[in-house]
Structure formats: C-alpha cells, structure tokens
C-alpha positions as CSV (number, residue, x, y, z in Angstrom):
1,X,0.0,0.0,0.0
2,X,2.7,2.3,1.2
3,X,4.4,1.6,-2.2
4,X,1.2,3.0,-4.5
5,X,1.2,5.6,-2.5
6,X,4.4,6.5,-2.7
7,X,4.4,6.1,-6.2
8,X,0.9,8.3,-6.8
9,X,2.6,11.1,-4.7
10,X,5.9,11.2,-7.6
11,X,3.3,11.2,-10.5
12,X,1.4,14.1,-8.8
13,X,5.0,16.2,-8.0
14,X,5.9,15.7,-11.4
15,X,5.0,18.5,-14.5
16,X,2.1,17.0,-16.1
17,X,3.0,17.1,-20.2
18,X,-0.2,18.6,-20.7
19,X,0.6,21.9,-18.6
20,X,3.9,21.9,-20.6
21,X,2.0,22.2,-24.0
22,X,-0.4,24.6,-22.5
23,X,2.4,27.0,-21.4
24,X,4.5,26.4,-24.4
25,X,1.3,27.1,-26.6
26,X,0.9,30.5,-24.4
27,X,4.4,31.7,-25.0
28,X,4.4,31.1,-28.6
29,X,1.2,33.4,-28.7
30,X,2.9,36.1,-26.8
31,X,5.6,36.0,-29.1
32,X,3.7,36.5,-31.9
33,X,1.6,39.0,-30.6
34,X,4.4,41.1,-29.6
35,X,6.1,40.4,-33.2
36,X,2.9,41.8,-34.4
37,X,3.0,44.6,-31.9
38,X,6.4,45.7,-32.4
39,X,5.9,45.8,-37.0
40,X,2.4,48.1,-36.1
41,X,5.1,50.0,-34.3
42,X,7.4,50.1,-37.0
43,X,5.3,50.4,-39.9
44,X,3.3,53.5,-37.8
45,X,7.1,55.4,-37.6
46,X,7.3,54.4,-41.5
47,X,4.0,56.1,-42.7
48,X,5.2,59.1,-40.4
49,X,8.6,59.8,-42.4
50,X,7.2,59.1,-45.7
51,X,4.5,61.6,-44.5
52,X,7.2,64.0,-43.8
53,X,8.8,63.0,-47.0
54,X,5.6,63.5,-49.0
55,X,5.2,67.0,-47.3
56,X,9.0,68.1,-48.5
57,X,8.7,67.0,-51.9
58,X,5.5,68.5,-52.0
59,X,7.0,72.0,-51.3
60,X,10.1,71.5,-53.4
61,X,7.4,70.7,-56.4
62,X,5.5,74.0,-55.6
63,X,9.2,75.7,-55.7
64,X,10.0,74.6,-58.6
65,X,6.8,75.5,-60.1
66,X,6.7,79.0,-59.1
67,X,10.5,78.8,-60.7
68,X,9.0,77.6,-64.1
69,X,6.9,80.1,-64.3
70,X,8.9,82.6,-63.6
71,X,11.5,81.6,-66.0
72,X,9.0,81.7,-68.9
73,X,7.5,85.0,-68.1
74,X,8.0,88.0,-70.4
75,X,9.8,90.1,-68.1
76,X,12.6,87.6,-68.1
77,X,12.6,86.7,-71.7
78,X,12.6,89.8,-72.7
79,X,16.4,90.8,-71.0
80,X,17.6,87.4,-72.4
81,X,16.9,87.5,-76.0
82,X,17.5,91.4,-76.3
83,X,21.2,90.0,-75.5
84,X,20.7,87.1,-77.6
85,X,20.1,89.3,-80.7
86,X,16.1,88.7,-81.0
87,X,14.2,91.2,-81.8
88,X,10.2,91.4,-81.9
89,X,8.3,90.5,-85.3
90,X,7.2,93.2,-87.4
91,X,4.0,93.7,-89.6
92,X,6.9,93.0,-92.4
93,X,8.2,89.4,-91.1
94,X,4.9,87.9,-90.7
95,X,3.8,85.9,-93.8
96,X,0.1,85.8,-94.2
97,X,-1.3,82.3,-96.3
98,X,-4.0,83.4,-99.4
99,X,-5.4,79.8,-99.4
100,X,-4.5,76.4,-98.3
101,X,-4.7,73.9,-101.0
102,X,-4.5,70.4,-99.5
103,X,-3.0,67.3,-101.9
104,X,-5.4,65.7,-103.9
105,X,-8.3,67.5,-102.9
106,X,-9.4,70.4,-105.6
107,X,-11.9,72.4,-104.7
C-alpha cells in the first residue's frame, strides 16, 4: 500500500506534459503577438517619415513650379533674347497664307 502511495505522490509532484503544451502554446502566442505589436510600431514610424517625405517634396514641387513660371515670363525673356540678338516681329516678317490647298483634294 505504502508503495502505491508513494508512487501516486511522484506522478502528482511531477509536470504533467499537458501543462507543458499549454504553457509552451501561451508563449508562442505572446511571441507572436508582440512580433505583431512591435511591426504596427514600425510600420506606424514608416508612414510618419514618408509623410514628412511627401510634405518636403510636395513643397520642393511648388518651388519649382513658381521657378518655371517665372523663368518663362516675359519680363525675363525679354532681357535674355535682347542679349541674344532677338528682336520682336514686325507687320513686315509675318507671312500671311491666301489659301491652303491640301494634296489631292481640288476644290
């Protein structure tokens, strides 16, 4: 008798296998979770500085714009082909076209 007992009380001290899968189950999950936690994190700081990207390229676009424009305006062109040699059209240099007569088609 005293040896069944004996031997019931080593099978209860001992780490049942089933607890073991339970807590190894647990700690897998709270792994991944804090994997998943930790890319939300990540991927939150990533949409910041392409946010902050975004913003800069946005102004260096409207910069650039307003450069554009500025370079083709008249007040600038002007200057630069007076230098160039350019001069303005007259009523002489313009060519006006009497009639267009397209090929193959008489009318």
């Amino acid at each position: 008798m005293r040896k069944k007992l004996a031997v019931r009380k080593k099978r209860e001290r001992r780490f049942p296998l089933s607890t073991a899968i339970i807590l190894g189950v647990l700690l897998v999950t709270a792994l991944c979770l804090l994997r998943v936690k930790i890319e939300h994190t990540r991927t939150g700081y990533e949409i910041s500085r392409n946010k902050e990207k975004e913003m800069e390229l946005i102004k260096e676009g409207q910069i650039l714009s307003y450069e554009l424009s500025k370079l083709k305006s008249p007040e600038f062109l002007e200057p630069v082909a007076k230098k160039m040699g350019f001069r303005f059209a007259t009523y002489k240099d313009v060519v006006f076209v009497e009639e267009v007569v397209l090929a193959g088609r008489a009318e």
